[in-house]
C-alpha positions, 0 to 999 in steps of 0.5 A: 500500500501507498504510505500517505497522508491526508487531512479529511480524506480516507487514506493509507498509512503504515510500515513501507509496503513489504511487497505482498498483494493486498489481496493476500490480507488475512488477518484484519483488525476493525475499529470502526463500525461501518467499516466492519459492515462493509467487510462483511457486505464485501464478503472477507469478515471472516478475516476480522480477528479483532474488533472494539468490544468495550463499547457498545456494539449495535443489534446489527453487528451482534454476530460479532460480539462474541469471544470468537473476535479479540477485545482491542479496546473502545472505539475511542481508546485502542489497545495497541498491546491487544492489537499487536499479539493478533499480529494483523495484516490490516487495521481498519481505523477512522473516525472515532479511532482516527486520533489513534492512527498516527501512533497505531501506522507505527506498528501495523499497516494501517487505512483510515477511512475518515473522509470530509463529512461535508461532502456529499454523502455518497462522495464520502461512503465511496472514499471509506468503500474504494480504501477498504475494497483496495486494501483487501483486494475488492476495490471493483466489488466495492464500487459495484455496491456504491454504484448500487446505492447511488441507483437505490438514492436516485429512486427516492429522491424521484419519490419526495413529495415536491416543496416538503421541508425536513428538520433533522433533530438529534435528542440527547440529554433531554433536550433536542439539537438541529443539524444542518444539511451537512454532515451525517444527515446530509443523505436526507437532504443532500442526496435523496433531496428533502429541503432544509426546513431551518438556515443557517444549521452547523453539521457539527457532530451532534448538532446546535442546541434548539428551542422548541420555539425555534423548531415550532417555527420552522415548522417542517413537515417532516422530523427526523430525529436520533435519539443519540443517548438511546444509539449509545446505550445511556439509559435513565433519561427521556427518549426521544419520542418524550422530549417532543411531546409538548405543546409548543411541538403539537403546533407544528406540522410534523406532529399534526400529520404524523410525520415524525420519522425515528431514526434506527440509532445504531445505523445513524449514529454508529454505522453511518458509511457501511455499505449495506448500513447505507442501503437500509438508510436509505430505505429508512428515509424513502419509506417515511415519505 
């Protein structure tokens, strides 16, 4: 592989390739969620030997929440020790394990699939795919899938409701942040085509805090809303679907027509660029309208 680097773009870092093929890895580390769903959308997950498990795995990984694959640690803290006696071909990083990735190309050939999450979402879905396809030797099979996933966005985006406007919220803490059409939301927006029903919204992680008032007169008909504290396995607090039942709420259009659409956490929030994740995303999405 090509040692690399890049700021905000999926790349290749690690020890100076030793000759061998790429497609002759068999023993791959995953510390990213939606990279561990492309490898098994890609058909090689039974070369995964270790993953994050001291964190929360969503439902849809749940094969691999076994003792069958090693313990490396969190998404956010890897244990480099852990990983070092899997002896691994490959480590799959990114996103939240991104600021280990320096510290971890200096052991293991490592890729890191973060890409710019302002660009369109399937730009950034692609990037994460083609680095992993690459390094394991799928590169065409993997653009085959996205190809599939920019057929399958076309289709919903012929099927939204002309002049209807979204409004993407994400619940934590008991209180309800917007973000823009950027960032992880912008498939809703971006790519399948809902208009933004608010201006001026940051794609930051987990959104710009907003009054009910504020949501009351953007009065989208559409709510999308991830309940973060629920993806994250926080219990105790007030799900999502509570924090919108109030008065000022009621008087928007969303909650008179019954157009409040509720997120699969663990896809939204944990699983985001996996390839068939994005697939049921979308589907998520074109099926609310």
């Amino acid at each position: 592989m090509a040692v690399t680097t890049a700021c905000g773009s999926a790349t290749d870092t690690g020890p100076a390739d030793d000759g061998e093929d790429s497609g002759e890895v068999e023993r791959i580390v995953v510390l990213d969620l939606g990279s561990l769903d492309t490898l098994r959308s890609l058909g090689v997950a039974d070369k995964v030997v270790g993953l994050p498990r001291g964190g929360v795995i969503p439902e849809q990984l749940a094969e691999f929440d076994t003792d069958a694959y090693a313990n490396v640690g969190s998404l956010q803290e890897p244990d480099v020790e852990a990983i070092a006696e899997l002896d691994p071909d490959l480590v799959i990083a990114g996103f939240r394990s991104q600021a280990s990735v320096e510290e971890l190309s200096r052991h293991f050939t490592t890729i890191d699939v973060t890409y710019d999450q302002t660009l369109p979402f399937l730009d950034g879905v692609e990037d994460a795919a083609l680095t992993i396809g690459e390094a394991v030797g799928l590169e065409a099979e993997a653009q085959a899938r996205v190809d599939e996933l920019r057929a399958q966005i076309e289709d919903a985006r012929a099927d939204v409701p002309q002049g209807k406007t979204g409004l993407a919220l994400i619940s934590t803490g008991g209180r309800l942040n917007a973000q823009g059409a950027d960032g992880r939301f912008s498939l809703i927006f971006n790519d399948i085509g809902i208009a933004p029903a608010a201006a001026g919204l940051e794609a930051a992680a987990h959104g710009d805090p907003m009054s009910f008032e504020a949501i009351q007169d953007a009065d989208a008909d559409y709510f999308f809303v991830l309940d973060r504290d629920a993806a994250i396995g926080q219990e105790g607090g007030e799900v999502a679907s509570q924090v919108l039942d109030n008065a000022l709420i009621h008087e928007t259009t969303a909650w008179k027509e019954d157009q409040i659409v509720y997120l699969d956490g663990g896809r939204w929030y944990l699983l985001m660029h996996g390839l068939d994740n994005v697939e049921h995303m979308i589907a998520e999405v074109a099926d609310s309208l």
